[in-house]
Short mmCIF file of the C-alpha atoms (twelve columns), coordinates in Angstrom:
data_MODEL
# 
_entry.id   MODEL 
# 
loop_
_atom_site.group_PDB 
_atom_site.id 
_atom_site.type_symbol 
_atom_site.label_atom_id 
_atom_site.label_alt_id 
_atom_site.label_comp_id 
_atom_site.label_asym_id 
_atom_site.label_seq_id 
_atom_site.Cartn_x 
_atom_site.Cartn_y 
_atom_site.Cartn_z 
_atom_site.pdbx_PDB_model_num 
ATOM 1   C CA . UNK A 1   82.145 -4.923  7.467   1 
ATOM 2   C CA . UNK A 2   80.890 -5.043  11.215  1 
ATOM 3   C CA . UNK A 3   77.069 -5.483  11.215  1 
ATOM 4   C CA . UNK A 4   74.626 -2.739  12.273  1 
ATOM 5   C CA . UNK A 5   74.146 -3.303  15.965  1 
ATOM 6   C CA . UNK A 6   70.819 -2.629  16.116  1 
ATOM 7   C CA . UNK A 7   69.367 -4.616  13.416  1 
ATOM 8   C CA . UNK A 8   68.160 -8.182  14.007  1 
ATOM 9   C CA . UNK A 9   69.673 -10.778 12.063  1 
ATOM 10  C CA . UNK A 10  67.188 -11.803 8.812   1 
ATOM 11  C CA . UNK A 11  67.652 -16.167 9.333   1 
ATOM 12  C CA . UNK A 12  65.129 -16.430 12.196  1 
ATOM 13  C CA . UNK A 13  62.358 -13.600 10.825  1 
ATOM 14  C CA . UNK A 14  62.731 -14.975 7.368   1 
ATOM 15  C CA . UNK A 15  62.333 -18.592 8.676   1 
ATOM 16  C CA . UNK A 16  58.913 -17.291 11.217  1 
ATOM 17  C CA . UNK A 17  57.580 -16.207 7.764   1 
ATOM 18  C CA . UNK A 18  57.901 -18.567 5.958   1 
ATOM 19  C CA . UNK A 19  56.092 -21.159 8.811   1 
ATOM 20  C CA . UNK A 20  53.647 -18.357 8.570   1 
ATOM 21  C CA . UNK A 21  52.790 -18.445 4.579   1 
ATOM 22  C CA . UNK A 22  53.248 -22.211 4.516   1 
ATOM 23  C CA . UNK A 23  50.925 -22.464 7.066   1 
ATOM 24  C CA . UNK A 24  48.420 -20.576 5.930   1 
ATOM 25  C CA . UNK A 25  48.713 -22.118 2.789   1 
ATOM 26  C CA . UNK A 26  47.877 -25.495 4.657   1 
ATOM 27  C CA . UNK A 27  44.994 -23.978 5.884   1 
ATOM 28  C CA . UNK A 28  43.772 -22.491 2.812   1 
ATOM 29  C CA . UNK A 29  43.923 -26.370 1.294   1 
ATOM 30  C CA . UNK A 30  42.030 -27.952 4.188   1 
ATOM 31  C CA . UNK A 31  39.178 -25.576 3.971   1 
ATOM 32  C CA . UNK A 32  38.961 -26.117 0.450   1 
ATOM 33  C CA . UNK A 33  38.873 -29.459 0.877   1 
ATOM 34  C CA . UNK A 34  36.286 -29.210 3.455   1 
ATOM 35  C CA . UNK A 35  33.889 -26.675 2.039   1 
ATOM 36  C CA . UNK A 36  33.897 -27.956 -1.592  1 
ATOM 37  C CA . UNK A 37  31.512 -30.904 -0.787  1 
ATOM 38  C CA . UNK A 38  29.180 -28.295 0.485   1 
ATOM 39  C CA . UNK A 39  29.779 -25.622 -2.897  1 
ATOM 40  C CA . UNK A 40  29.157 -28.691 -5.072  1 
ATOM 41  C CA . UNK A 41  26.097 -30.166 -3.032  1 
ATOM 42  C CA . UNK A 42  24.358 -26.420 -3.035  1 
ATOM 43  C CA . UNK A 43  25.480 -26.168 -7.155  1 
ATOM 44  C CA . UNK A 44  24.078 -29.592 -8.429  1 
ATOM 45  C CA . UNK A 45  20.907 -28.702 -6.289  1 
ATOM 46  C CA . UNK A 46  19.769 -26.089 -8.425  1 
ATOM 47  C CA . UNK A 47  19.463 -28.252 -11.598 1 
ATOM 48  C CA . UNK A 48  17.705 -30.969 -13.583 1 
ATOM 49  C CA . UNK A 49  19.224 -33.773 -14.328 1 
ATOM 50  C CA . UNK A 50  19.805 -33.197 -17.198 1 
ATOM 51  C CA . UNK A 51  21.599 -30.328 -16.661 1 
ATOM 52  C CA . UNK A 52  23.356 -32.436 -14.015 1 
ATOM 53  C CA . UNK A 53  24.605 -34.515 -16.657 1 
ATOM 54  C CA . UNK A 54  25.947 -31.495 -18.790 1 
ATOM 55  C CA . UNK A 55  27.172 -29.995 -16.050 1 
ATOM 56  C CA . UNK A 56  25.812 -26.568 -17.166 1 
ATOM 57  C CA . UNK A 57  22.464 -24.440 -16.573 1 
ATOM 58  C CA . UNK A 58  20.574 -23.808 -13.149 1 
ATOM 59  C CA . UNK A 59  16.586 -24.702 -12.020 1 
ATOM 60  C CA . UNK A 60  14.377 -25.409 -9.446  1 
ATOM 61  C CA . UNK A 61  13.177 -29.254 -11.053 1 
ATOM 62  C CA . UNK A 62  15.682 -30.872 -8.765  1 
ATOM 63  C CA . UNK A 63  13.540 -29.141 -5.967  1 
ATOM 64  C CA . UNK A 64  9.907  -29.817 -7.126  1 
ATOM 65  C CA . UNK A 65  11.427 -33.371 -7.731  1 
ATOM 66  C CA . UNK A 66  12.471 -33.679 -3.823  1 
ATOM 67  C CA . UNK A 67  9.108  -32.096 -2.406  1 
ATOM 68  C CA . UNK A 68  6.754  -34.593 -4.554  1 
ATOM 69  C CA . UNK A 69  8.646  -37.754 -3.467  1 
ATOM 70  C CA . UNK A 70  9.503  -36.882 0.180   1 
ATOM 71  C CA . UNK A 71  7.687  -35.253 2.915   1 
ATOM 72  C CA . UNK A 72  10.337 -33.160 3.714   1 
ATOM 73  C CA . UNK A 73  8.455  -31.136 6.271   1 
ATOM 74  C CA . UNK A 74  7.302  -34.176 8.664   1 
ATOM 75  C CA . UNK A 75  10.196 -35.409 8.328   1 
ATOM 76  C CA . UNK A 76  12.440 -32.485 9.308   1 
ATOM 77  C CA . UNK A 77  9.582  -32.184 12.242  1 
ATOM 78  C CA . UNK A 78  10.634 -35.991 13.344  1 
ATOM 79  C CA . UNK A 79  14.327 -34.850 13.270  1 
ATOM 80  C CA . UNK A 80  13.784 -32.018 15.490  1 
ATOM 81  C CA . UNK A 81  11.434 -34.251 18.203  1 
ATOM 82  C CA . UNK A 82  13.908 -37.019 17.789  1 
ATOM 83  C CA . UNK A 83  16.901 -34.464 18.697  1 
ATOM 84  C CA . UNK A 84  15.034 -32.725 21.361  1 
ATOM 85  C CA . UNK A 85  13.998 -35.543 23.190  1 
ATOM 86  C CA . UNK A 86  17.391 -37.379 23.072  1 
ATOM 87  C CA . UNK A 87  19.542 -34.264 23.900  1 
ATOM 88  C CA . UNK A 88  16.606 -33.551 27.235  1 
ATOM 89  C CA . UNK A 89  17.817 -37.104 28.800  1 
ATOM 90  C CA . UNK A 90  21.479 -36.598 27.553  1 
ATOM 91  C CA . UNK A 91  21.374 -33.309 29.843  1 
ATOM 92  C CA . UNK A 92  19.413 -34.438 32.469  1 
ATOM 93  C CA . UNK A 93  21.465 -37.900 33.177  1 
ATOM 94  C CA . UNK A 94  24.781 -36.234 32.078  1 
ATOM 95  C CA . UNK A 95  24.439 -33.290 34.672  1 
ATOM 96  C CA . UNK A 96  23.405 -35.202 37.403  1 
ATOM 97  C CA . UNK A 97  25.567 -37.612 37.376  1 
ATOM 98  C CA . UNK A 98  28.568 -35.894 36.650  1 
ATOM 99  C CA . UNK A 99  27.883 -33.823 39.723  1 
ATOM 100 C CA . UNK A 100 27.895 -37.063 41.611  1 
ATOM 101 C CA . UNK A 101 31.493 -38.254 40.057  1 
ATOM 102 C CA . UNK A 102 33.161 -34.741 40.576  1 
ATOM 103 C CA . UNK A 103 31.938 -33.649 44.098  1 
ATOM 104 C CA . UNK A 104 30.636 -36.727 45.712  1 
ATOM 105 C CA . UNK A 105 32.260 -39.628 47.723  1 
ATOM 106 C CA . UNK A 106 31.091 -42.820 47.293  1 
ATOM 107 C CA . UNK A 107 32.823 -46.050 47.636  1 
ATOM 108 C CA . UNK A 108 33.294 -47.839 44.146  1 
ATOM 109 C CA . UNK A 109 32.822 -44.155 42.364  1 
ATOM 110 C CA . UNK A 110 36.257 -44.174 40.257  1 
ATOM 111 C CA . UNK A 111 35.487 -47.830 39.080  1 
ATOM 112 C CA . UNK A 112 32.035 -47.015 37.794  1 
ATOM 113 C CA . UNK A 113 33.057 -43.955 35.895  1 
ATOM 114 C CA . UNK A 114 36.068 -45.860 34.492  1 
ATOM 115 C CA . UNK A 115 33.197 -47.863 33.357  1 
ATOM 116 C CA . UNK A 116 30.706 -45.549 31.908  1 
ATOM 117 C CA . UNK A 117 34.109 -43.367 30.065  1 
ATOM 118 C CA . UNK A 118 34.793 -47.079 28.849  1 
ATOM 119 C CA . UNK A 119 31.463 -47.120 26.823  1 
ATOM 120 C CA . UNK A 120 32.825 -44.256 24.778  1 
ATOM 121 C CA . UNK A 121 35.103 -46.966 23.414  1 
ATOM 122 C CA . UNK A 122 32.331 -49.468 22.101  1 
ATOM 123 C CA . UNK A 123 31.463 -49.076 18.633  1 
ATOM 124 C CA . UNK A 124 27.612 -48.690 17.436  1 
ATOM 125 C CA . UNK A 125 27.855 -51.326 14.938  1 
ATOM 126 C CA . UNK A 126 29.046 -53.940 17.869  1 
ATOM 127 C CA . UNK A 127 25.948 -53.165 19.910  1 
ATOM 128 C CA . UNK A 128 23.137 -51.875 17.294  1 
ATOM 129 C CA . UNK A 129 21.768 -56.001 16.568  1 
ATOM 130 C CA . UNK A 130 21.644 -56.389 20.712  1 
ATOM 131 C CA . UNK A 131 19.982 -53.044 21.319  1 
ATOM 132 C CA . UNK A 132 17.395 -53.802 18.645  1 
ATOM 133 C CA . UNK A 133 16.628 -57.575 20.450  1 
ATOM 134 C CA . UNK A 134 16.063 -55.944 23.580  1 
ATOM 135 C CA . UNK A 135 13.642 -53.331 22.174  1 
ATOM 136 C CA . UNK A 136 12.020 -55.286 20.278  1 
ATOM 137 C CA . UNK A 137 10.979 -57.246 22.698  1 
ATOM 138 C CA . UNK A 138 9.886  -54.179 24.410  1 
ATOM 139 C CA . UNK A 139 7.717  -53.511 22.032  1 
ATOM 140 C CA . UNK A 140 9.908  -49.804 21.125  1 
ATOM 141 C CA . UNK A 141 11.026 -50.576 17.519  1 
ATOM 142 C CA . UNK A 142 8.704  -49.298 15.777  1 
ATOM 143 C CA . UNK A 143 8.324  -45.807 17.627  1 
ATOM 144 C CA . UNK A 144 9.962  -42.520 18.281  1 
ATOM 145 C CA . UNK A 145 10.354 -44.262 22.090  1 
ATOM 146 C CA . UNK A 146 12.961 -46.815 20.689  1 
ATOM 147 C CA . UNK A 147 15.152 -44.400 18.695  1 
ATOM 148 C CA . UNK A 148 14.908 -42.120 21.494  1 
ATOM 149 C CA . UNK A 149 16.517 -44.148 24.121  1 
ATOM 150 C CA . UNK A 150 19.342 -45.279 21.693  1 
ATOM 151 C CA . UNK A 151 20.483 -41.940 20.923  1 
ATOM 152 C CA . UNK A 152 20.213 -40.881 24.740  1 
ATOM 153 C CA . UNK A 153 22.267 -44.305 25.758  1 
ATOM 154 C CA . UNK A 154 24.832 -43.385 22.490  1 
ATOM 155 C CA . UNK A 155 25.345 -39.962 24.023  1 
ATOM 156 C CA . UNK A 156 25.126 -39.831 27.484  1 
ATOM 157 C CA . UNK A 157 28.871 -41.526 28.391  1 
ATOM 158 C CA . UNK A 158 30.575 -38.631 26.468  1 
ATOM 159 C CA . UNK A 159 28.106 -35.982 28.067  1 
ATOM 160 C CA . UNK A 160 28.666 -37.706 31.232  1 
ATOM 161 C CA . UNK A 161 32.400 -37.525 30.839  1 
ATOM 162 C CA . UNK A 162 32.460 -33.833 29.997  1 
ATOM 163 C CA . UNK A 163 30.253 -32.899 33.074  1 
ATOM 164 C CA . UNK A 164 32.065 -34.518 35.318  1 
ATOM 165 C CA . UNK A 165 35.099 -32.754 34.133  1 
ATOM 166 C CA . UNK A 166 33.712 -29.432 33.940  1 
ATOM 167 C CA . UNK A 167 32.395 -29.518 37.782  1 
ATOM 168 C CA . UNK A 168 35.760 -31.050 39.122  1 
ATOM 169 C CA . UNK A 169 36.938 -27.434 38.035  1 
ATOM 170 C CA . UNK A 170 33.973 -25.653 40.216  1 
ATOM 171 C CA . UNK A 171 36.061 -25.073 43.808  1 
ATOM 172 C CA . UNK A 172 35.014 -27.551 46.509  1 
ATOM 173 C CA . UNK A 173 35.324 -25.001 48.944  1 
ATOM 174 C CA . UNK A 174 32.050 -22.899 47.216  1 
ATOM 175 C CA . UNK A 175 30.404 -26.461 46.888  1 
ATOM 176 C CA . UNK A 176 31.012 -27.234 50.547  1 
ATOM 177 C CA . UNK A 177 29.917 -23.368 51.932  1 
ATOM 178 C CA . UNK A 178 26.789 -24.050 50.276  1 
ATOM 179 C CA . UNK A 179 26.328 -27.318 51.977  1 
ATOM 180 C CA . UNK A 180 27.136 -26.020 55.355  1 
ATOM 181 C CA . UNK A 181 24.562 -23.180 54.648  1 
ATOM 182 C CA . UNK A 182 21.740 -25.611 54.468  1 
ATOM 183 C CA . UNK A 183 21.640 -26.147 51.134  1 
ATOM 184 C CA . UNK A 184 22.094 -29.780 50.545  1 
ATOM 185 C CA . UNK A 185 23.509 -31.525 47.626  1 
ATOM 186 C CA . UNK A 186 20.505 -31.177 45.488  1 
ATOM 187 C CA . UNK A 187 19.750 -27.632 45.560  1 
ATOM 188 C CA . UNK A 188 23.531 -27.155 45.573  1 
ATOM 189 C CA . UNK A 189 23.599 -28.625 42.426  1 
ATOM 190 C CA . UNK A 190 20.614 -26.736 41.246  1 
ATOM 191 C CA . UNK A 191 21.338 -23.496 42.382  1 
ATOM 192 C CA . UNK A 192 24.998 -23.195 41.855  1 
ATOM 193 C CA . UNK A 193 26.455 -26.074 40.048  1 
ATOM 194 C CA . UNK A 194 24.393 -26.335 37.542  1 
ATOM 195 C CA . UNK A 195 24.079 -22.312 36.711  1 
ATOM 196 C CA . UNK A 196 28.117 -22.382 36.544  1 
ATOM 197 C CA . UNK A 197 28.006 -25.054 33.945  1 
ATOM 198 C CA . UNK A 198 25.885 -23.686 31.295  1 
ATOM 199 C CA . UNK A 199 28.625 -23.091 28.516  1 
ATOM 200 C CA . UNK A 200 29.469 -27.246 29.600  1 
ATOM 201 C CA . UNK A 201 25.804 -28.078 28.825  1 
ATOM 202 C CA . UNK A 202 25.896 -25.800 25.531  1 
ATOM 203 C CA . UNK A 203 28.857 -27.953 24.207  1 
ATOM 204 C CA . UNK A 204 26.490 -31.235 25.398  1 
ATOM 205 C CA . UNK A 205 23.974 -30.074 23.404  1 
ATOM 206 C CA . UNK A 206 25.303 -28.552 19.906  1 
ATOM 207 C CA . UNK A 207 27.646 -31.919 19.800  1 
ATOM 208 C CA . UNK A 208 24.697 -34.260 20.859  1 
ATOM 209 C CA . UNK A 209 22.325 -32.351 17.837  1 
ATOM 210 C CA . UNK A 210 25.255 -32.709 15.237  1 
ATOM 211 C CA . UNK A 211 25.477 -36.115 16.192  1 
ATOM 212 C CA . UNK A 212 21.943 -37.154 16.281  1 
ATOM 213 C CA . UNK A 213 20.625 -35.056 13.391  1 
ATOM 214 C CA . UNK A 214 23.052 -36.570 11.258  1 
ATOM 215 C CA . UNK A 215 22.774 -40.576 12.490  1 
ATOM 216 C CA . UNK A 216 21.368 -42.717 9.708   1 
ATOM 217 C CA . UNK A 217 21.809 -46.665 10.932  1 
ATOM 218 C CA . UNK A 218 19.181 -45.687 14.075  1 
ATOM 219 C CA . UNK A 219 16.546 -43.724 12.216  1 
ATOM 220 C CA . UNK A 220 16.187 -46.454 9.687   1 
ATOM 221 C CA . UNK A 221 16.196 -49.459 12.447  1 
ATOM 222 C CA . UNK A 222 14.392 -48.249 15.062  1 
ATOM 223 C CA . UNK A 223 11.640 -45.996 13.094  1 
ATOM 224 C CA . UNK A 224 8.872  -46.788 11.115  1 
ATOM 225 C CA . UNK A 225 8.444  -45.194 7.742   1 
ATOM 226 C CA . UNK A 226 5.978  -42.624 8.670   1 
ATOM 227 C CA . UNK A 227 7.814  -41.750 11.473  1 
ATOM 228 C CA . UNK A 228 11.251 -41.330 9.588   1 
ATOM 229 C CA . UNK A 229 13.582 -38.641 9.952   1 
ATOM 230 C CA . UNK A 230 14.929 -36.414 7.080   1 
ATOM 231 C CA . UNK A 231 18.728 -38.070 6.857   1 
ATOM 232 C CA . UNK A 232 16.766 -41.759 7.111   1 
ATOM 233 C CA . UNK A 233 14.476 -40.248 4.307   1 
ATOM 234 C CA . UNK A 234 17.148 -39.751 2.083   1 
ATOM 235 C CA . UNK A 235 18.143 -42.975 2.480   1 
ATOM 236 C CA . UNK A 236 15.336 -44.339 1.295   1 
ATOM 237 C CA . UNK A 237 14.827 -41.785 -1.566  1 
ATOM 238 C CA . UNK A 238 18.651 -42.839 -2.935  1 
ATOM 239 C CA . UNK A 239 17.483 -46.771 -2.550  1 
ATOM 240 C CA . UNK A 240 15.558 -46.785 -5.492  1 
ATOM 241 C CA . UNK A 241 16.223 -48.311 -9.072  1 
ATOM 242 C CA . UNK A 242 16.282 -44.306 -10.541 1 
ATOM 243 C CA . UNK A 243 18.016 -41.521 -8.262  1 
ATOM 244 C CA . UNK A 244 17.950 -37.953 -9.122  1 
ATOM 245 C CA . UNK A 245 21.167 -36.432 -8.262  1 
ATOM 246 C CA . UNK A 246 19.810 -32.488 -7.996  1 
ATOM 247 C CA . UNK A 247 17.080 -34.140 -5.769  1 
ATOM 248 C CA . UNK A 248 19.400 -35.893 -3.291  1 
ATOM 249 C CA . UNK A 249 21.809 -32.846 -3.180  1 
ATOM 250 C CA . UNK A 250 18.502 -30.553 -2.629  1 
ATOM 251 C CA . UNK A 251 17.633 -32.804 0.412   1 
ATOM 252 C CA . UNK A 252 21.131 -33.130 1.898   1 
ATOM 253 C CA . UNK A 253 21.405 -29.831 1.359   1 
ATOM 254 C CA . UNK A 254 17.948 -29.319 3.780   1 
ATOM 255 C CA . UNK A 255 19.447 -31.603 6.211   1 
ATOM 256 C CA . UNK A 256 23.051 -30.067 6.510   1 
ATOM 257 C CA . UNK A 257 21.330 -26.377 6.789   1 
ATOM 258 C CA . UNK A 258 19.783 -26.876 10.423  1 
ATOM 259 C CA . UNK A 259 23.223 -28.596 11.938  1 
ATOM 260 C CA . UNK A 260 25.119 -26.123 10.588  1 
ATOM 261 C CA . UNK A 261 23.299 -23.073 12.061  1 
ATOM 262 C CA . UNK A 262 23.063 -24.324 15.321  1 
ATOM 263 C CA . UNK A 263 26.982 -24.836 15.108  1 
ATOM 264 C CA . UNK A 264 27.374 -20.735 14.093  1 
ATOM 265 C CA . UNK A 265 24.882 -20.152 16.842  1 
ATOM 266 C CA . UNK A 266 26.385 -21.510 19.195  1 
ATOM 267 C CA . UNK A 267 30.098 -21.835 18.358  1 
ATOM 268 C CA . UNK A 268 31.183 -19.457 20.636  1 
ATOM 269 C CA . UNK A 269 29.813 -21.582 23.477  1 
ATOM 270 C CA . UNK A 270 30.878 -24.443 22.076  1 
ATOM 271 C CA . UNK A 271 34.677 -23.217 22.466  1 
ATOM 272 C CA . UNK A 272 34.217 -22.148 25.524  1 
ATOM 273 C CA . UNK A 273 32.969 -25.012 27.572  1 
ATOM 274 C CA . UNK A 274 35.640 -27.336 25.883  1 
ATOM 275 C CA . UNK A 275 38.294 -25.114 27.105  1 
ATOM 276 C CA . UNK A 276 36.984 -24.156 30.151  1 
ATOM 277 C CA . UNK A 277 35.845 -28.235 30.968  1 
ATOM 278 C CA . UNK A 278 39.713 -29.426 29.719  1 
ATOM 279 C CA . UNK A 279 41.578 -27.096 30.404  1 
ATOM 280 C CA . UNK A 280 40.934 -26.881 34.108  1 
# 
């Protein structure tokens, strides 16, 4: 019997669907895998532990536990001055300079951001014992100062990277009308270029706070134990001879809360500069 001319044959539709299920299925698995951490962190940190151990029953002793042995407050404040200050120099270097690689001409320019994209390969752990010699004898070990300039020298190669990319997208024709208009390079950069990159700077800045909020091996070098911030204070809470589970699962569940809402904040933004700075 002749086949319906009309009608598409079922092999390629049937084999589209079945990509489609399988991988959504995928999908479904990876976000399971990712988000259960986070279900079983935000479970275990309603209980005592004793109901930790049973693995049964809800209360707030984990809680009132976490609060009497941390100071969870200053220490979420030393996050957010640690973050801010870091992520301010990031931006400010990162901008700058990446204006310079993208629209300038300067003799020696490809070599030296060969060089600073080359830092992004250089591990923390190789560098952390040098970086804490030279501070030290500085005198910026024991101070927000230190920690500070380790997180803005960590981040700013990437940032700088990702500028620089962005603005090479920005025509050179608008940069050079603007020049020719009396603007100069500076307030070129300040009154166009840098306007025209704000989703770049956006993506700078929600990576840079993941990144920072979450460091541990640089809060617990470089600051001193008043001075601590909230993922080097559970650190120290977990050192001890006794840890209470529900306590350290409150706390990291404190600490995960403020990355994670300036990631849905800002996600949007986030996608946007990546695309637009890459895909140029």
């Amino acid at each position: 019997m002749a086949a319906h001319p009309g009608r598409r044959p079922l092999g390629p539709r049937l084999r589209r669907h079945v990509w489609a299920w399988a991988l959504f299925a995928i999908m479904i698995v990876i976000a399971v895998v990712m988000l259960y951490p986070f279900w079983y962190m935000a479970d275990n940190a309603f209980r005592s532990p004793g109901q930790f151990d049973r693995q049964s029953g809800h209360s707030l002793a984990g809680w009132s536990e976490l609060f009497a042995n941390l100071p969870v407050a200053s220490q979420m404040l030393n996050s957010t001055l640690v973050c801010a200050a870091a992520i301010a120099i990031i931006l400010v270097v990162s901008t700058s300079s990446g204006f310079a690689f993208a629209k300038l001409r300067f003799r020696g320019s490809g070599t030296v951001f060969l060089l600073v994209v080359s830092a992004l390969m250089v591990p923390l752990q190789s560098i952390i014992i040098p970086e804490y010699v030279n501070l030290a004898k500085l005198g910026l070990t024991n101070s927000y100062a230190g920690a500070v300039l380790v997180y803005a020298a960590l981040g700013t190669p990437f940032a700088t990277f990702l500028m620089a990319t962005y603005y090479r997208g920005i025509s050179d024709e608008l940069i050079e009308a603007a020049i020719i208009d009396g603007l100069g390079y500076e307030r070129t950069f300040l009154r166009i270029a840098l306007p025209l990159s704000l989703p770049a700077i956006a993506t700078v800045t929600v990576l840079q706070f993941i990144q920072i909020w979450d460091d541990l091996l640089v809060g617990l070098l470089f600051l001193p134990p008043g001075q601590r911030t909230i993922t080097a204070g559970l650190a120290t809470l977990s050192a001890g001879r006794t840890t209470s589970i529900p306590a350290l699962m409150a706390g990291s569940l404190i600490s995960a809360v403020p990355a994670i809402v300036v990631y849905l904040i800002f996600q949007r933004h986030l996608v946007k500069g990546l695309t637009l700075g890459m895909g140029r």
